[in-house]
Structure formats: C-alpha cells, structure tokens
NUMAR-586768 format. One record per residue (C-alpha): residue number from 1; residue in one letter; z, y, x. Coordinates in pm, 1 decimal. Last residue first. Example, Ala and Ser with C-alpha at 12.3 -4.5 7.8 and 13.67 -1.06 7.14 Angstrom:
<nodes>
<2 "S" <714.0 -106.0 1367.0>>
<1 "A" <780.0 -450.0 1230.0>>
</nodes>
This chain:
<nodes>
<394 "X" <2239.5 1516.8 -436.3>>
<393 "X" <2167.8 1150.3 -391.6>>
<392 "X" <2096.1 1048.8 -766.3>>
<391 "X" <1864.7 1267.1 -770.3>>
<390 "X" <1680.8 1496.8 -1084.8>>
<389 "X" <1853.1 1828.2 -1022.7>>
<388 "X" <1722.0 1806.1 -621.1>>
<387 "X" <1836.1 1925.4 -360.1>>
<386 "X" <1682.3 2027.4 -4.4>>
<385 "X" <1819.0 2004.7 355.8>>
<384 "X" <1789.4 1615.2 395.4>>
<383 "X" <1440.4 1563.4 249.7>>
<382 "X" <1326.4 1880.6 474.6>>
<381 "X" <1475.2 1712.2 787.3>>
<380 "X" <1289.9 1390.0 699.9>>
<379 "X" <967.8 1518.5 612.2>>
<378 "X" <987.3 1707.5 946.4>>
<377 "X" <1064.5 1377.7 1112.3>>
<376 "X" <747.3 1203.8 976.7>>
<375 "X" <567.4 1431.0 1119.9>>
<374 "X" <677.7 1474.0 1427.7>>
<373 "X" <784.0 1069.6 1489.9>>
<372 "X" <482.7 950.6 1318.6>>
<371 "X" <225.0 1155.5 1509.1>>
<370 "X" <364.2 1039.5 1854.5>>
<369 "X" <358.1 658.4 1792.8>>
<368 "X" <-2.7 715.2 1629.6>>
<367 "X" <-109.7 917.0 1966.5>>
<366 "X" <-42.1 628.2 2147.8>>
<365 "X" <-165.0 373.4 1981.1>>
<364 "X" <-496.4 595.4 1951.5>>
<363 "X" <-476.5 597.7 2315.2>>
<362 "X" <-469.5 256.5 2360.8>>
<361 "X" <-695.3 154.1 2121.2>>
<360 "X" <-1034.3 331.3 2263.9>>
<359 "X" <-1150.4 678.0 2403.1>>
<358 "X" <-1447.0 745.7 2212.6>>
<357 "X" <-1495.4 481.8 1976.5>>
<356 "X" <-1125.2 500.3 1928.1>>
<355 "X" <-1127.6 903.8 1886.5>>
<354 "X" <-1395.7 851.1 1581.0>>
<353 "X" <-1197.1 598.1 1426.8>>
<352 "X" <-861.5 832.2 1413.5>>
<351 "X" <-1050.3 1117.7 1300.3>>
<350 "X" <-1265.9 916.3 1039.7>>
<349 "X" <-893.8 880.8 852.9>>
<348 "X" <-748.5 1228.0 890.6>>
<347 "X" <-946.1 1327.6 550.7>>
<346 "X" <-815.2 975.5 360.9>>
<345 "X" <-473.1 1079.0 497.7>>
<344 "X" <-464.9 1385.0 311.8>>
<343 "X" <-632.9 1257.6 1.6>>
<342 "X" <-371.1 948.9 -45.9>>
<341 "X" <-28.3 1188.6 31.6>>
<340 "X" <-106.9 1468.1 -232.9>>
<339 "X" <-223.4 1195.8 -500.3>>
<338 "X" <32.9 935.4 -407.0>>
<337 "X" <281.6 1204.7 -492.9>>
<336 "X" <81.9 1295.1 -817.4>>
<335 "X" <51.7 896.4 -858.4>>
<334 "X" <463.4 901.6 -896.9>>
<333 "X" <524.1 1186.6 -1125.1>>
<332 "X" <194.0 1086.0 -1381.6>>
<331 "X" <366.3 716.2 -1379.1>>
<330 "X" <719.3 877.6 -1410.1>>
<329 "X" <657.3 1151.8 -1646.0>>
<328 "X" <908.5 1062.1 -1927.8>>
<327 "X" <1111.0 919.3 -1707.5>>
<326 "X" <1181.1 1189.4 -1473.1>>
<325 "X" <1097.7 1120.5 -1113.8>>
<324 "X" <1367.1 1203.2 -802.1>>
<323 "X" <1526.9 834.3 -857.3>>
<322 "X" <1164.7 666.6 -820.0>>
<321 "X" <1070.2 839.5 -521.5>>
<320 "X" <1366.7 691.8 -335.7>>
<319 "X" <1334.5 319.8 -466.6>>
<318 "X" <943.4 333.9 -361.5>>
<317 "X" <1073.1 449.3 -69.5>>
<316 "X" <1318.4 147.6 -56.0>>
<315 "X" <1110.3 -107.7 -150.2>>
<314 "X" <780.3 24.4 98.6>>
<313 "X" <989.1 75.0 368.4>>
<312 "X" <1151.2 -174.6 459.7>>
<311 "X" <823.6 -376.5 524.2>>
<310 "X" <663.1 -72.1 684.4>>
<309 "X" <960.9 -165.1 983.3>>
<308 "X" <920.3 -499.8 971.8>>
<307 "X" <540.0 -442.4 1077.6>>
<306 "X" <555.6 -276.0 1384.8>>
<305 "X" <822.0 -519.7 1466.6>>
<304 "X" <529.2 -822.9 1430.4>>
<303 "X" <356.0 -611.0 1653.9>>
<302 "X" <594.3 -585.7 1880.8>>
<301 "X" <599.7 -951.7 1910.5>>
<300 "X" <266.6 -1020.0 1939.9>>
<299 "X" <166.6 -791.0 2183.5>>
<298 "X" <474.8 -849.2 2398.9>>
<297 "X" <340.8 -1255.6 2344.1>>
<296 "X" <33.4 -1141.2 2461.0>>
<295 "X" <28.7 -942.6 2774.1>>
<294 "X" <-144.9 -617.3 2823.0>>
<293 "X" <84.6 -380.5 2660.2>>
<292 "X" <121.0 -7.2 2744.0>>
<291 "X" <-14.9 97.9 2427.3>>
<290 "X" <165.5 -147.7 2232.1>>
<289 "X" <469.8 -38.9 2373.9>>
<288 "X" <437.7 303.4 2232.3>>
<287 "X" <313.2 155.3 1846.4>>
<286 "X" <621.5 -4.4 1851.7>>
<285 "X" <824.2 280.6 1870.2>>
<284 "X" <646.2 458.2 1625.6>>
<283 "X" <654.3 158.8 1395.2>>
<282 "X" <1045.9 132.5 1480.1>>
<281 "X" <1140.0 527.4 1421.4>>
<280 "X" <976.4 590.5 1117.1>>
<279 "X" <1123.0 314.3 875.3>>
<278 "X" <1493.7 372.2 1021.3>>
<277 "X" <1471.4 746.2 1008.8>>
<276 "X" <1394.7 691.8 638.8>>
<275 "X" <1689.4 472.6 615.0>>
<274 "X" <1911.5 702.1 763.7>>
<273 "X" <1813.8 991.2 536.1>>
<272 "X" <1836.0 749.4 180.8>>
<271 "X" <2211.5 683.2 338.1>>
<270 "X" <2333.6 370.2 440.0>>
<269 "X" <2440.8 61.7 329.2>>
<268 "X" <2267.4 34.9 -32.5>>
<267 "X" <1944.0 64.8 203.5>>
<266 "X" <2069.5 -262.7 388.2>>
<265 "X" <2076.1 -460.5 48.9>>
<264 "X" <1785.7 -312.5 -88.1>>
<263 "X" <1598.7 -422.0 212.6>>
<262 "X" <1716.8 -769.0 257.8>>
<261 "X" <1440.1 -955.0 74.7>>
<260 "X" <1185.6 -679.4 211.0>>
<259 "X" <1266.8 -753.2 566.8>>
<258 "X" <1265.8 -1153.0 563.4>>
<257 "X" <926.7 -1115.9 293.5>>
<256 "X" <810.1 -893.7 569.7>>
<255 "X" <879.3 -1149.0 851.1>>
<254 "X" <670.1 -1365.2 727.1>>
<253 "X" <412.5 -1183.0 635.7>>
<252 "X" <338.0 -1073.2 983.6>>
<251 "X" <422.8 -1432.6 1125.3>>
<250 "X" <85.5 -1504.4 870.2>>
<249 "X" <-89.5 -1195.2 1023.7>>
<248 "X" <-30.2 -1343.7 1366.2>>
<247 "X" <-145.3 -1686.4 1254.1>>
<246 "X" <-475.6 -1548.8 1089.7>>
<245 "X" <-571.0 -1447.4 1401.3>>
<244 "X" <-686.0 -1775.1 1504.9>>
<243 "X" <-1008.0 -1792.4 1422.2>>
<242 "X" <-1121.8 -1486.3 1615.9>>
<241 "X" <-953.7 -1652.9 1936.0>>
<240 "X" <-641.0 -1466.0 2035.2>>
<239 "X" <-654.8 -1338.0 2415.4>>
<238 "X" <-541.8 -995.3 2372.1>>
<237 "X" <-827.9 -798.6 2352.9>>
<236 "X" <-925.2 -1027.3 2030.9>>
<235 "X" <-597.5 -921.5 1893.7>>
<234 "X" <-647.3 -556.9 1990.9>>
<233 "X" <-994.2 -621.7 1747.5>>
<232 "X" <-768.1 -766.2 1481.7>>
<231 "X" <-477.8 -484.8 1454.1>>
<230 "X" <-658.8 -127.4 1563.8>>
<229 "X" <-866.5 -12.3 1321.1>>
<228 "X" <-813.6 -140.7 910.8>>
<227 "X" <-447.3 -261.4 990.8>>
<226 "X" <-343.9 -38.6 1247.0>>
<225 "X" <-500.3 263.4 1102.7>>
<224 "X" <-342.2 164.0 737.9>>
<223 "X" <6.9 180.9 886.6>>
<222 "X" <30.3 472.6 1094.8>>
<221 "X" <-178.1 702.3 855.7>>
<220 "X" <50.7 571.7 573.7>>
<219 "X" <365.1 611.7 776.4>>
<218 "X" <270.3 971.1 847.4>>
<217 "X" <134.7 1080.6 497.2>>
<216 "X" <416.3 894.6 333.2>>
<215 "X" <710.0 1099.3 531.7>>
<214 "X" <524.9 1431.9 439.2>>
<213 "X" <483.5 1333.9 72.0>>
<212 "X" <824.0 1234.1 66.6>>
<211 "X" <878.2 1616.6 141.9>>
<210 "X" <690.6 1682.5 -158.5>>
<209 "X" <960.7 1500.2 -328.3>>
<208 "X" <1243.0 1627.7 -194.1>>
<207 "X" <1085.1 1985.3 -277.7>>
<206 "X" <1043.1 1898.8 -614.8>>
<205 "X" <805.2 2217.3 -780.1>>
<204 "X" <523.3 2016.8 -760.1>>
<203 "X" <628.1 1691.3 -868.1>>
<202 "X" <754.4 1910.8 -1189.8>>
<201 "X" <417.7 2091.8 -1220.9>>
<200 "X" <234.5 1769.0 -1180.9>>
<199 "X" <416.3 1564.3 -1448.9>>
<198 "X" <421.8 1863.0 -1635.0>>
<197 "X" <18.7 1878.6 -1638.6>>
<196 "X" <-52.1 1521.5 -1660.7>>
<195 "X" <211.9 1449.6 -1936.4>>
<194 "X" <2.7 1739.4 -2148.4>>
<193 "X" <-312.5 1629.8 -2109.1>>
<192 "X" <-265.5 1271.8 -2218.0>>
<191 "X" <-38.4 1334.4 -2481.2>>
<190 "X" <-338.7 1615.1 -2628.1>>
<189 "X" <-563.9 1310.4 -2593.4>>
<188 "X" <-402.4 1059.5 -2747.5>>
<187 "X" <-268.7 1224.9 -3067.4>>
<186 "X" <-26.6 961.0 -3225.4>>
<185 "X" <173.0 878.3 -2923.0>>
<184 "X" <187.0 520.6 -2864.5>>
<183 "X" <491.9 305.2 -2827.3>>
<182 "X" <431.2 55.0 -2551.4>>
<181 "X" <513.3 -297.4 -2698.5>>
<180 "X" <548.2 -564.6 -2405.0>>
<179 "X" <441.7 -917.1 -2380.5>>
<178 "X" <314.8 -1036.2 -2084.4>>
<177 "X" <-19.2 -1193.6 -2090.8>>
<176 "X" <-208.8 -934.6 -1953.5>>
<175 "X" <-58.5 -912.4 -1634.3>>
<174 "X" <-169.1 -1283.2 -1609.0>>
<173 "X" <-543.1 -1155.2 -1673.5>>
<172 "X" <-526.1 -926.4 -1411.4>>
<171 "X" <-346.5 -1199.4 -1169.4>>
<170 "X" <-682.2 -1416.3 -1259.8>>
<169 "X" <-923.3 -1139.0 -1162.9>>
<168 "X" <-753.7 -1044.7 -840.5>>
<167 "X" <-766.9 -1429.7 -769.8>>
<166 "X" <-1106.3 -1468.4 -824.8>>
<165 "X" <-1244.2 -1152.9 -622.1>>
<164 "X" <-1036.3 -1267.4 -298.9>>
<163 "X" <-1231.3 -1607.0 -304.0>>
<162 "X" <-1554.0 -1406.8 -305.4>>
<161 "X" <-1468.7 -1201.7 -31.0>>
<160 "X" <-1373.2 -1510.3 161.1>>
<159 "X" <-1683.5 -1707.7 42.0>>
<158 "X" <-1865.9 -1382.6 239.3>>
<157 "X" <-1762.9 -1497.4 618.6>>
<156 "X" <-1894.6 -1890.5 583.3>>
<155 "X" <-1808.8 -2005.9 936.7>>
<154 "X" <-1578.3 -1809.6 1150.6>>
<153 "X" <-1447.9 -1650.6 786.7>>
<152 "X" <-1344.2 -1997.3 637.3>>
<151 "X" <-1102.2 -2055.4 985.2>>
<150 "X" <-980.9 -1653.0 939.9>>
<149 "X" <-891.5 -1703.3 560.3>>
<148 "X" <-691.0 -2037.5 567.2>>
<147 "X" <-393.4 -1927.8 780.4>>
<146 "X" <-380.8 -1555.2 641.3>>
<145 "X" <-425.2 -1699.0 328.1>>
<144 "X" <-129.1 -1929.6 348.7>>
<143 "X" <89.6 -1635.5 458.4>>
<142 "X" <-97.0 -1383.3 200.1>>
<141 "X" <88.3 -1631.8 -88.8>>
<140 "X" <463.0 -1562.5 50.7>>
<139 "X" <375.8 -1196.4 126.1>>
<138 "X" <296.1 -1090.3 -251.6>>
<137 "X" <574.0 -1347.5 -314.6>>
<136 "X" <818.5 -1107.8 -83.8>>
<135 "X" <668.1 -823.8 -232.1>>
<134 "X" <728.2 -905.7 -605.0>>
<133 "X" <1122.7 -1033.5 -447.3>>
<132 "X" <1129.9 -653.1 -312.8>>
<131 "X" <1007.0 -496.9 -653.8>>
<130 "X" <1297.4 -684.0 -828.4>>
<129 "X" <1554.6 -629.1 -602.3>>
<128 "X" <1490.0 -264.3 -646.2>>
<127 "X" <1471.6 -213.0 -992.7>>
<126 "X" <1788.3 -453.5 -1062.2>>
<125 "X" <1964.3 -166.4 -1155.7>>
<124 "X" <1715.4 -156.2 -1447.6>>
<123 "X" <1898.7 -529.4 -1600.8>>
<122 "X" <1951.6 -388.9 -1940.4>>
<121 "X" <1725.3 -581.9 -2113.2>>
<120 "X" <1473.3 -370.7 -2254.7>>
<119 "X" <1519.8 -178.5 -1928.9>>
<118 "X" <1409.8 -416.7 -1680.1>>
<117 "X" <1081.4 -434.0 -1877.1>>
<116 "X" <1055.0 -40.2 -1852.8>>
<115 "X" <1165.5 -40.4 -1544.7>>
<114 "X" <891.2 -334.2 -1447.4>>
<113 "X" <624.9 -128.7 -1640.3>>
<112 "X" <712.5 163.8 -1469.3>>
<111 "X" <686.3 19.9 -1107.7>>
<110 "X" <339.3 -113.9 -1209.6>>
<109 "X" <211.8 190.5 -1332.4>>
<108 "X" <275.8 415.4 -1113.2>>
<107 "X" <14.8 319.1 -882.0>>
<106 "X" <-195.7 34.1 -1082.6>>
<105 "X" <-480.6 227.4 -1198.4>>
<104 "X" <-545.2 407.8 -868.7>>
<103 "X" <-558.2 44.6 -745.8>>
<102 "X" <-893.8 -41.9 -935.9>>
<101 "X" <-994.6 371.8 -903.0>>
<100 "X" <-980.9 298.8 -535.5>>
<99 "X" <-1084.6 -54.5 -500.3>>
<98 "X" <-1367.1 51.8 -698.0>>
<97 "X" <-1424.6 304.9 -480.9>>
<96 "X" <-1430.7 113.4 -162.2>>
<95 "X" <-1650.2 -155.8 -277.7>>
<94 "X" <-1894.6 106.4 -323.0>>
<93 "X" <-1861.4 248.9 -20.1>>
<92 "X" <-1933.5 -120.5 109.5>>
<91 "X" <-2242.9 -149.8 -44.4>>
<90 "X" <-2352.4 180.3 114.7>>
<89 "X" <-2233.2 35.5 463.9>>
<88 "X" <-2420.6 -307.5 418.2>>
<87 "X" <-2257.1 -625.6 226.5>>
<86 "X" <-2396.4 -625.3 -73.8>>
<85 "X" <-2296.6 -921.3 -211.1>>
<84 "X" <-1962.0 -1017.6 -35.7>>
<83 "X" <-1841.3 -658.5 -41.4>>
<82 "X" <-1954.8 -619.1 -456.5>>
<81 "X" <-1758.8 -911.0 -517.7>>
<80 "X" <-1469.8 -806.3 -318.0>>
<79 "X" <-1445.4 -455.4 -540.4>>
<78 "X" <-1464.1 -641.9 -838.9>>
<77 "X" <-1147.5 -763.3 -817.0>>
<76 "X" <-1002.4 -353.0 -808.0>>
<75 "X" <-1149.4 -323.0 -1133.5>>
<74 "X" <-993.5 -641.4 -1293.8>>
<73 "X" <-648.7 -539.7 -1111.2>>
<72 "X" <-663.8 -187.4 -1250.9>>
<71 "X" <-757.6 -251.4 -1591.6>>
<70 "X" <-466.7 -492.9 -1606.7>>
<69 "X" <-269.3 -246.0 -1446.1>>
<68 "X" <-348.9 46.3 -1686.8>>
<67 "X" <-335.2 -155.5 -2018.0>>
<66 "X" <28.1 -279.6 -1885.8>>
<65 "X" <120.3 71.7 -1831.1>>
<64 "X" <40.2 191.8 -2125.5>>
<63 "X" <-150.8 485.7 -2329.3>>
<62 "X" <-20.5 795.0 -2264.4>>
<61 "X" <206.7 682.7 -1974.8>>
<60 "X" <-80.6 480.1 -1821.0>>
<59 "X" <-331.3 683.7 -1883.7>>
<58 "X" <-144.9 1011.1 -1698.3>>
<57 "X" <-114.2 796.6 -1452.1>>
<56 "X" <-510.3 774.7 -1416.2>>
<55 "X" <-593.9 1111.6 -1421.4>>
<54 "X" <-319.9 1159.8 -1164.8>>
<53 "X" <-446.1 912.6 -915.7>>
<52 "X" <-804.0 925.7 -931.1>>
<51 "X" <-856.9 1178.0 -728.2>>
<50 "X" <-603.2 1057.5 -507.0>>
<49 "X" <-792.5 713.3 -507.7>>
<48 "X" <-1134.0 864.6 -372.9>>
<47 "X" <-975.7 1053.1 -94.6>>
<46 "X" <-827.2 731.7 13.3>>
<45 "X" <-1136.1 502.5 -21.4>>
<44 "X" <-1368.5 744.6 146.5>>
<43 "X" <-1116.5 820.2 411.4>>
<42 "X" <-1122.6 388.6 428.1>>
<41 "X" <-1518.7 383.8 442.6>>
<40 "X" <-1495.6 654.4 712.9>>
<39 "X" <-1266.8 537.0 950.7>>
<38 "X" <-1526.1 203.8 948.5>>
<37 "X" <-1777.2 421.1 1000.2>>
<36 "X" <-1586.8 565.7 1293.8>>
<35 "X" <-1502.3 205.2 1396.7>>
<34 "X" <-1849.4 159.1 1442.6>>
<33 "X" <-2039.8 -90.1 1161.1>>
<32 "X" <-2362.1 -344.8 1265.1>>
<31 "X" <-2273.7 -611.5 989.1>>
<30 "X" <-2037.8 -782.5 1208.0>>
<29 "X" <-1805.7 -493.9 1258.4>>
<28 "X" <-1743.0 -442.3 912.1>>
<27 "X" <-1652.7 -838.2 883.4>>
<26 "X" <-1411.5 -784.5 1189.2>>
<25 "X" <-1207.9 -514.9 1054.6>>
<24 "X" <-1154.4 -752.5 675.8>>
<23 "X" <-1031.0 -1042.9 856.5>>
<22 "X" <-686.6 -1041.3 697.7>>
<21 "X" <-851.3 -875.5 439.6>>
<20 "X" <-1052.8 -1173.4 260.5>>
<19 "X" <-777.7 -1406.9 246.2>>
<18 "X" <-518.8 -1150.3 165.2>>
<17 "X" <-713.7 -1186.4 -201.3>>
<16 "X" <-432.8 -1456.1 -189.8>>
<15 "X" <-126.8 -1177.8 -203.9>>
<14 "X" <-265.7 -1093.2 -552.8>>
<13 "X" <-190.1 -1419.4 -690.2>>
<12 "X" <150.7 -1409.5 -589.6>>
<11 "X" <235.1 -1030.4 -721.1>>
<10 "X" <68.3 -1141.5 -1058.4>>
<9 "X" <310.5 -1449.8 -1042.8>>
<8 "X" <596.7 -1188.4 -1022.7>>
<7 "X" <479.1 -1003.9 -1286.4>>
<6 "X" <482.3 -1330.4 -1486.7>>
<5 "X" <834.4 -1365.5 -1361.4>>
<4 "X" <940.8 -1003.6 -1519.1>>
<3 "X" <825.1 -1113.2 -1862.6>>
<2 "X" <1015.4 -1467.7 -1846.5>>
<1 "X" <1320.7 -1229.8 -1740.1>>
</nodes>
C-alpha cells in the first residue's frame, strides 16, 4: 500500500490549492467580472476539457497513467499562476484552459492507476474505499484552507492563487514518485489511435453509460453553478462577512469526508438505482429551500445538505461507471463519458450566469432544483431499463 498512500498524499496536497477557490467567485468579481462572464470562463473551461478528454485518455492508456497525472497536476498548477498574474478576463481564459487540459489529463487516469495499483496486489475490491479515503484527505486539507484562504484573500487576494500553484506542483511531483511499471505498446501511435476509437465506439454503444451521462450533466450543472455562481455571493446576502466564508466551506468539507467515508458502505446497501435517486433528490431539494431562505442558519444548513449529497456521489458514480468500462479501454471509456457530459454543461454554463444577472439567485436556485430532478430522473429511468454485457448489476 506504500504506493497507494503516496496517492493519498497527492489527494492532500491538492485539497490546499482549496485556498485559492474557496474565494475563487469573489476574486472574478473584484476585477470588474458579471456573473455571465463568470458563466462564461467556466463554459470555456468545460467545453475546453471535453475536447481534451478523449485525446488525453487515450495517452494515458497508451502511454501511462502515472505520466498522464503527473502531466496533469503540473499543467493544471500553472493555471493559478497565470490567475494571480494576469488577472483580467483574457488572463483568466487562459487559466481556464490550462486547468482544462491540466485536469483533462488526470480524468481516467487517476482511477486507473489506483486499479491498476490495487491490482498488483490483489486488494481491487478495495476500489471504492480507496477513492473515498483520497476524497476524504482531499477534504481534510481544503478544511484548513478554507479557514486560512478567505482571511489571506481580504488582504493580499493573489498570494492565494499563488499558494494554490505550489501545492498542485508539489502533489505532481509526489505522483511521480510512485513506482509503477506501465507496459508499453511497441507502436505508440497506432495504440494510441486505436484505444481512442474503441474506447469511444464501446462508450457509445453503452446505453447505461450514456445514461450516466444524463445523471452527470444534471448534477454537474447543479454542482459547479453553486460553487462558481451562487455559493459565496448568497453567503454575503446572508449576513457572512467576506472573511468569514471560509467557515461554511470548511463545515462543507467536513461533512463530505463524513459522507464519502461512509459512501461505499451505504451504496453496498442498496441498489446502484437507489443510490442515484439518493444523490439527485437531496441537492435538488436543497436547492428549493434555498430559494425560499432568508435566514442564516437555514442557509447554512441546507447548504451544507446540498453538499452531502455530491459527496456521495462522486465515490459511488465513479464506482458505477467504472464496472460498465472494459479494462483495456478504461481511461479512453471513462474521459469519453466526461467528454459527452463536460461539453454539454460547459454550453449551458453562460445560461445560468446570464439569467442571475438578470433575475438573480433565487430563481436560478430554483430552476437548478427543478432541472436536476427531470433530468437527472430520465438518466435514472434509462439506467434502470437498459443492460449492459459489461455490469456487474445486470
């Protein structure tokens, strides 16, 4: 397992660069953006890393996963350096597709790295506990950094961007430490081509997959409007003083290392339907009685729920998706879902910032509780009424 921990540390490290994110809203808004431009920037990055995403898997089963995510993490670092430098709305496009390709390289990657570690000694059934204890840590290090990052950013706002740069680098150069032989293919190129194009066709052709698409695309657009829209500037509207935010997003993290620790246990409960219903129904619900909220401990609390209930998701989707891959194809498999889901939201993504400049957070809320459940729902009944040759859930 001394391989596996120095994932783990990775994981830790890159929960720090939290310190730059956790007041990542307000820093746009401060250099003159709308949240339509901010909409944008985040389409941008989306669209961006789909394009990326199968080009990019395909690397990382032709040539390595560790290669990929250590090339991933060192581009994605850069990302914050560029943000704290050049910190105008053309700088910050660029930021955004770095951070795209940086993570594009990771998607995939990561998981199959860890199952292929897991693998060497005979511990894969572990898969899941594994990637919720990397997301607990993750969590465990943004906690601190949610506490330090807001009380830096009232002062010096760029150090945090620059502090979030270091750490990426470091966990990139951790991830290169660990020792693992990837067998290479003698013809690179014709590998490369060739995993990409089954690993497509076969996502492709998955119906339980594509319908994971449809559950991803509405708890994506749920999630990453909330945190790069909605969740700091509703605290401020609130009553939370700028420099305090950082203790709601550290109660955040909190309770998702609770919710991703116990995940795999509660998934091995109940069926893969039940627990998607479970990760769509409380952020939608949430999202309802945050639109109706004016009082701040209901606002706090529910949006603490909102969270728990994209912290069970993430292990046990990523557990789902994982049993309807092949293994030969898995990294090309997995980014060609991220792929489908990653450019569709990044085209909704100016939408939703373009309707809260017009009409505000309320009604976005709204509307976000009421997109989940119909979307997210339809992915669910498909999941449930097709098969699949590959599942372990037929």
């Amino acid at each position: 397992m001394r391989e596996i921990n120095k994932l783990y540390f990775s994981n830790f490290l890159q929960g720090f660069s939290t310190i730059a994110s956790v007041t990542f809203t307000l820093y746009f808004l401060s250099h003159g953006l709308t949240q339509y431009q901010i909409g944008l920037l985040f389409g941008i990055f989306m669209v961006s890393m789909a394009l990326f995403q199968i080009p990019t898997g395909g690397f990382a089963d032709s040539f390595g996963h560790k290669e990929s995510v250590v090339i991933g993490l060192i581009i994605h670092s850069l990302s914050f350096l560029i943000f704290a430098l050049f910190p105008h709305f053309l700088g910050f496009v660029i930021g955004m597709l770095l951070a795209a390709l940086g993570l594009a390289f990771q998607t995939g990657a990561y998981s199959s790295l860890m199952l292929n570690i897991l693998g060497k000694i005979d511990r894969k059934n572990e898969f899941e506990k594994v990637i919720g204890r990397c997301n607990s840590l993750f969590e465990t290090s943004a906690i601190s950094a949610c506490f330090i990052g807001p009380m830096i950013y009232k002062y010096y706002p760029r150090s945090t961007q620059v502090i979030a740069f270091l750490v990426m680098f470091l966990s990139g150069i951790v991830v290169c430490s660990v020792k693992w032989d990837f067998v290479k293919n003698e013809n690179f190129i014709h590998t490369y081509i060739l995993k990409i194009r089954k690993g497509t066709i076969l996502t492709i052709k998955n119906i339980r997959l594509l319908s994971l698409v449809v559950i991803g695309i509405a708890l994506t657009v749920s999630r990453m409007v909330m945190n790069q829209n909605i969740t700091q500037p509703y605290q401020i509207q609130i009553g939370i003083d700028v420099g305090n935010i950082g203790i709601v997003a550290a109660l955040v993290g909190i309770i998702t290392i609770l919710v991703s620790s116990a995940a795999y246990k509660i998934s091995k409960r109940v069926s893969p339907v039940s627990s998607i219903l479970l990760m769509l129904l409380v952020p939608a619900f949430s999202c309802f009685v945050l639109g109706v909220n004016n009082n701040l401990i209901i606002g706090v609390l529910f949006t603490l729920i909102f969270y728990s209930g994209h912290a069970y998701r993430d292990p046990v989707l990523s557990k789902i998706i994982n049993d309807e891959v092949t293994d030969t194809e898995r990294s090309t498999m997995v980014s060609t879902t991220v792929f489908l889901s990653s450019i569709i939201v990044g085209i909704l993504f100016p939408f939703w910032g373009k309707i809260i400049d017009i009409s505000g957070i309320r009604v976005v809320l709204y509307s976000l509780g009421v997109f989940t459940l119909i979307i997210g729902i339809s992915g669910s009944y498909l999941f449930y009424k097709s098969k699949s040759e590959n599942s372990v859930f037929k």
